[in-house]
N, C-alpha and C positions, 0 to 999 in steps of 0.2 A: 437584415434578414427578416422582412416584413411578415409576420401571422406564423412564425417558427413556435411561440411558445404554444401554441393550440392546436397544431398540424400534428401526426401522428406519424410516427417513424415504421415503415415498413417494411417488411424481409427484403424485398426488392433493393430498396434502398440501401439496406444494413448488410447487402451480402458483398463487399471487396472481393478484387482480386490482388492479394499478398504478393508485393514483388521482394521486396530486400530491406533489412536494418544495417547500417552502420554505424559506428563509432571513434570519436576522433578526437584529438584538442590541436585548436588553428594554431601552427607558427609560421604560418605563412600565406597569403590573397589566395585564394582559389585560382583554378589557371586558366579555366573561362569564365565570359561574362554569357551566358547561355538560358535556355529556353527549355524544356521536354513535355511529352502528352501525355505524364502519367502526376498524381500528386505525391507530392513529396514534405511531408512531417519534419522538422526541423527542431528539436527541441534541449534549451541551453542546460545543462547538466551544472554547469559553474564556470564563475570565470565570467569575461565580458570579450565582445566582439562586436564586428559590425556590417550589414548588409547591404548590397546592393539590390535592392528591388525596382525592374523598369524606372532605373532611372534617378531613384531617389535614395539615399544614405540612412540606412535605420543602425541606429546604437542597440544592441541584446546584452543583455546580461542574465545571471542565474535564474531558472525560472521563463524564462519568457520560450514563449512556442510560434514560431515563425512556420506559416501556413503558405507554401507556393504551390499555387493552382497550376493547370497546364498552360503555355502559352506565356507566364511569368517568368519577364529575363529577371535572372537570379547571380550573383556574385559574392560569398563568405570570404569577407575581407578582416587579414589580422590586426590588430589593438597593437602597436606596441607599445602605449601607454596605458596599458592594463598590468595590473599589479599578478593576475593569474589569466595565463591565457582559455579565450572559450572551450570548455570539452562541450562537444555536440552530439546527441545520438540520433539519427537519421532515418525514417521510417516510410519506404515509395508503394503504392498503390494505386491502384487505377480499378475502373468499372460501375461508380457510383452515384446514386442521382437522390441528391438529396433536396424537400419541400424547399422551392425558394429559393433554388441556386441554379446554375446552369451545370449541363450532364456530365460528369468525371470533374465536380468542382467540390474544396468545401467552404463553407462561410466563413469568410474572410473577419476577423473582429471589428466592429466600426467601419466596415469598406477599407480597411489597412490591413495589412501584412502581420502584424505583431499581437499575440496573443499573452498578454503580461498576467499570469498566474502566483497563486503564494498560497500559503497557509495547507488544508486540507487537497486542496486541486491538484498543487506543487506534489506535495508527496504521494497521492494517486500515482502520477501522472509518472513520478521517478518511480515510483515501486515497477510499474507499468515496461519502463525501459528494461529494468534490470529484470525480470523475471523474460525477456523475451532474447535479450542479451546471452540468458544462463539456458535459456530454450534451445538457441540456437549452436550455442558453443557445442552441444552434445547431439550429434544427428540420430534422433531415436527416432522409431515409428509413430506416423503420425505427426511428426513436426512442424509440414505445412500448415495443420489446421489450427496448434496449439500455439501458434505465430499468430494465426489469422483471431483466432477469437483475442489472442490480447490485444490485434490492431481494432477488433471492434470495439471493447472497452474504453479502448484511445480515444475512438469517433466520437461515441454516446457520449463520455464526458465533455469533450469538446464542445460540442453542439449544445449541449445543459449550458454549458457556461456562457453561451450567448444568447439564451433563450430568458427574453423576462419573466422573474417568478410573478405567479400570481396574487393580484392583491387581496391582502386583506379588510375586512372591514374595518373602515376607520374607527381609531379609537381604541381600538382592540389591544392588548397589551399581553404579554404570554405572564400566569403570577410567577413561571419559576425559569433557569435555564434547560431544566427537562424537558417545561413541556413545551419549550417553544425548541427544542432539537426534536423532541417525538412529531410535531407539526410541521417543519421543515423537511422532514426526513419522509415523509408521510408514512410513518408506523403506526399498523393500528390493527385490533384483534375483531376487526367485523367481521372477517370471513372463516373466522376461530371457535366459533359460539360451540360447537360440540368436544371441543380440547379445553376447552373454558369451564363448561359444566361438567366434565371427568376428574376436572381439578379441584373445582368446588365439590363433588362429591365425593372426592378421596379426603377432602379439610374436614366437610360436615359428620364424616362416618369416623372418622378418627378419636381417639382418646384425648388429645389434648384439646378437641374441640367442647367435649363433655365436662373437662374438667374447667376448662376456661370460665363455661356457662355456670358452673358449680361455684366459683369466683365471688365470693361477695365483695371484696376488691375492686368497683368499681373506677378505674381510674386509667387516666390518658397512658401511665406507664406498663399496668396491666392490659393495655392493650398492645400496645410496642412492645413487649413480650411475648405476646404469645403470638404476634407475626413474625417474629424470630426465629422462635422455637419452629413452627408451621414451616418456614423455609428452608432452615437448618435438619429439621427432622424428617418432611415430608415434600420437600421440592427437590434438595442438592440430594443428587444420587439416586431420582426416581426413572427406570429405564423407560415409562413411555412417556414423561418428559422430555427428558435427554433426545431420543430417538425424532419425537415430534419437532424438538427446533435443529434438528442436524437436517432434520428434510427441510428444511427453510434457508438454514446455511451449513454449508457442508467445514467451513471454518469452526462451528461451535465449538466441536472438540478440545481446537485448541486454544480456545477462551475461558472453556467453561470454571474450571477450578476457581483462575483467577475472580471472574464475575459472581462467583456466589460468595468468595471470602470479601469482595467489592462491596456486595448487594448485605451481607451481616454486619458489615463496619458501619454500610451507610443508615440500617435502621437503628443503631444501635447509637448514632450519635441523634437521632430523633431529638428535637425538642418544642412542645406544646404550642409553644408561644410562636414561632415558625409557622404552622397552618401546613397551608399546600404550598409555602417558598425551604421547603430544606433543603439544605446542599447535599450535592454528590461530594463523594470525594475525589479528587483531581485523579488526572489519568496518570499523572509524574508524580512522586513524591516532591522534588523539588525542582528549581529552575537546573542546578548539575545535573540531576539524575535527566533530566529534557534533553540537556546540552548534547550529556553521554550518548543517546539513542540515536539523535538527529545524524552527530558527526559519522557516529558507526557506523550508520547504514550508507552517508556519503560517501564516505573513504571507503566501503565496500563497493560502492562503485565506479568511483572517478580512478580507481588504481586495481579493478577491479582484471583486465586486460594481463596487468603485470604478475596478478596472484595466481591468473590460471596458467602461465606460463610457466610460475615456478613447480604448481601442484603436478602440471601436465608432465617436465622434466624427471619428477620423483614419481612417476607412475611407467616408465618403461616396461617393465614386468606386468606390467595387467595391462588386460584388453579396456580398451576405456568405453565400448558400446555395454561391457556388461558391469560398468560403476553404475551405481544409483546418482540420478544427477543429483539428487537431494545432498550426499556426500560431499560433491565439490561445490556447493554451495553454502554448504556449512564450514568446511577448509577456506574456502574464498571470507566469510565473513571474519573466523579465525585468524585470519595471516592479518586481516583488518585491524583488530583489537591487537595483536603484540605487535604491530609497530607504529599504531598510533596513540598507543595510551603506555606510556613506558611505567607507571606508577602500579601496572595491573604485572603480577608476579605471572610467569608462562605457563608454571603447573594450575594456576588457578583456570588460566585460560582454557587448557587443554581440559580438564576436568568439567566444567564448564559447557565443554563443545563434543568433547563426548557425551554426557548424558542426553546434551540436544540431539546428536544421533539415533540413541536410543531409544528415542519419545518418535523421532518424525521419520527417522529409516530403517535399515535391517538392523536384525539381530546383529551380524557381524559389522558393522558401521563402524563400532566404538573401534576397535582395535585394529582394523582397518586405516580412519582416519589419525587415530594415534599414531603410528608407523608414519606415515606420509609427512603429519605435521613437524614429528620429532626430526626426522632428515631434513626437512629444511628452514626451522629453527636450526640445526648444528652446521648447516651451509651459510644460511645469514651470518651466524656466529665467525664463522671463519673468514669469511669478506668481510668484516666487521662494520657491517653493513646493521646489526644488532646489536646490542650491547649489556641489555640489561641481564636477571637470570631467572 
């Protein structure tokens, strides 16, 4: 995809037309070997399998995104020598004309079929399935379009990932792993300068800045203090702060607490000798606590089909157009934690997954999803299908 990393992606280009998602895990060869004029997303959830593309045998496994253009004979052929079979989730579109490719095409990885993703990408990329999965289960207004901007997400990253970054000046070394993710990420406050100077002028007019200067204390530690105090006193909790980075990302909200208890740990373990290389503190406390989130969120989705089937059963009595989908997204992840962590007690769960209600949906949410979850925790129990208490 020759001159892709310099070309400029345009509404033209970036505007799909959203045909259908699917989801599925192969037991069995697709039942044609076939061709169609729209593109179709292919991406391995878990598991391994293997493809038929014009012609040629490709092995997938977790992770990997299988890209068929229009006019690619295509065949999803089962593993039986796979120890879990492929779950796939499936995503068709057409009407796109992307720099460098031919019209309703998109860039193929390498001139091949297979786009082998991991790390950051991978879980993009999963997050990406299942929010359009949880989009679609519940036909609310507006749903074509709230489908369509996550297939564009889909595109943009896609396309990043086969786009060479550009180089840096040789030689060039980043001193910390900050600033070399603030320079990959390209974050930067140049078009900030008047939020920048409100901020230094709520620092400079302040009392702790008076007293600071009053300090004969001259030392590296009285300084790492009083950028403490400054953040803790006069950043965490200021509402046109707050308000300025939610217009930047509408997620701050639900970051913020965390990141300022993040941002006082991380100056607080400051030390002189360090410079401009100090550590952050890890995003995981440890490699379990990692393990714990990863699985969570898989198992929220590889079994994700069978949760709302049970949620949907214990919902007869209500109309399901007037649930918050937020609700059966929260139950969906719920039913995830008590049956695949048995060492996690059910009231901690539930307690747990109520308050997350409380924080991200309605008032009435908690005792809502309590009800729901309670009946069918006491149904597992009785197909003893659960076991723990």
């Amino acid at each position: 995809m020759e001159g892709m990393q310099t070309a400029k992606i345009s509404v033209d280009e970036m505007d799909p037309t959203f045909l259908f998602i699917w989801k599925g895990t192969r037991h069995r060869d697709a039942d044609e070997y076939r061709s169609h004029d729209y593109v179709e997303l292919a991406f391995v959830l878990s598991g391994e399998g293997k493809y038929r593309l014009d012609d040629e045998i490709y092995p997938v496994q977790e992770g990997d995104l299988v890209v068929i253009n229009p006019g690619v004979r295509h065949q999803a052929i089962f593993c039986p020598e796979a120890e879990v079979p492929a779950t796939e989730f499936f995503v068709g579109f057409s009407d796109i004309q992307i720099t460098g490719c031919q019209a309703n095409s998109m860039p193929c990885p390498k001139g091949k079929h297979i786009l082998h993703t991991e790390g950051e990408l991978r879980q993009r990329l999963m997050k990406i399935c299942a929010s359009m999965e949880a989009e679609n289960a519940v036909r609310r207004q507006g749903r074509y379009f709230m489908l369509k901007s996550y297939l564009m997400q889909m595109l943009l990253l896609v396309i990043r990932e086969q786009c060479e970054p550009m180089e840096r000046p040789r030689g060039y070394a980043f001193e910390s792993a900050s600033k070399k993710y603030v320079a990959e990420q390209g974050l930067s406050w140049v078009n900030d300068e008047e939020f920048i100077k409100n901020v230094l002028d709520l620092i400079l007019a302040s009392d702790l800045y008076n007293e600071y200067l009053d300090n004969e204390n001259d030392s590296y530690e009285t300084d790492k203090e009083f950028w403490r105090a400054v953040f803790k006193k006069l950043i965490c909790g200021n509402e046109m702060i707050e308000e300025y980075l939610e217009d930047k990302s509408i997620y701050w909200n639900d970051d913020i607490e965390i990141v300022e208890t993040f941002t006082l740990k991380t100056i607080k373990q400051f030390e002189e000798k360090n410079k401009g290389k100090q550590k952050l503190l890890p995003m995981f406390k440890d490699l379990e606590d990692q393990s714990f989130a990863i699985k969570l969120f898989r198992q929220s989705l590889l079994k994700g089909a069978e949760y709302r089937e049970r949620i949907n059963k214990h919902m007869k009595n209500w109309e399901t157009e007037r649930i918050a989908n937020m609700d059966l997204i929260i139950m969906q992840v719920a039913l995830a934690e008590i049956m695949t962590f048995p060492s996690i007690p059910i009231n901690v769960t539930f307690n747990e997954y109520i308050d997350t209600a409380k924080y991200y949906s309605t008032p009435k949410s908690g005792v809502f999803i309590n009800g729901i979850l309670d009946s069918i925790v006491s149904e597992l129990k009785k197909e003893k299908v659960l076991l723990k208490d």
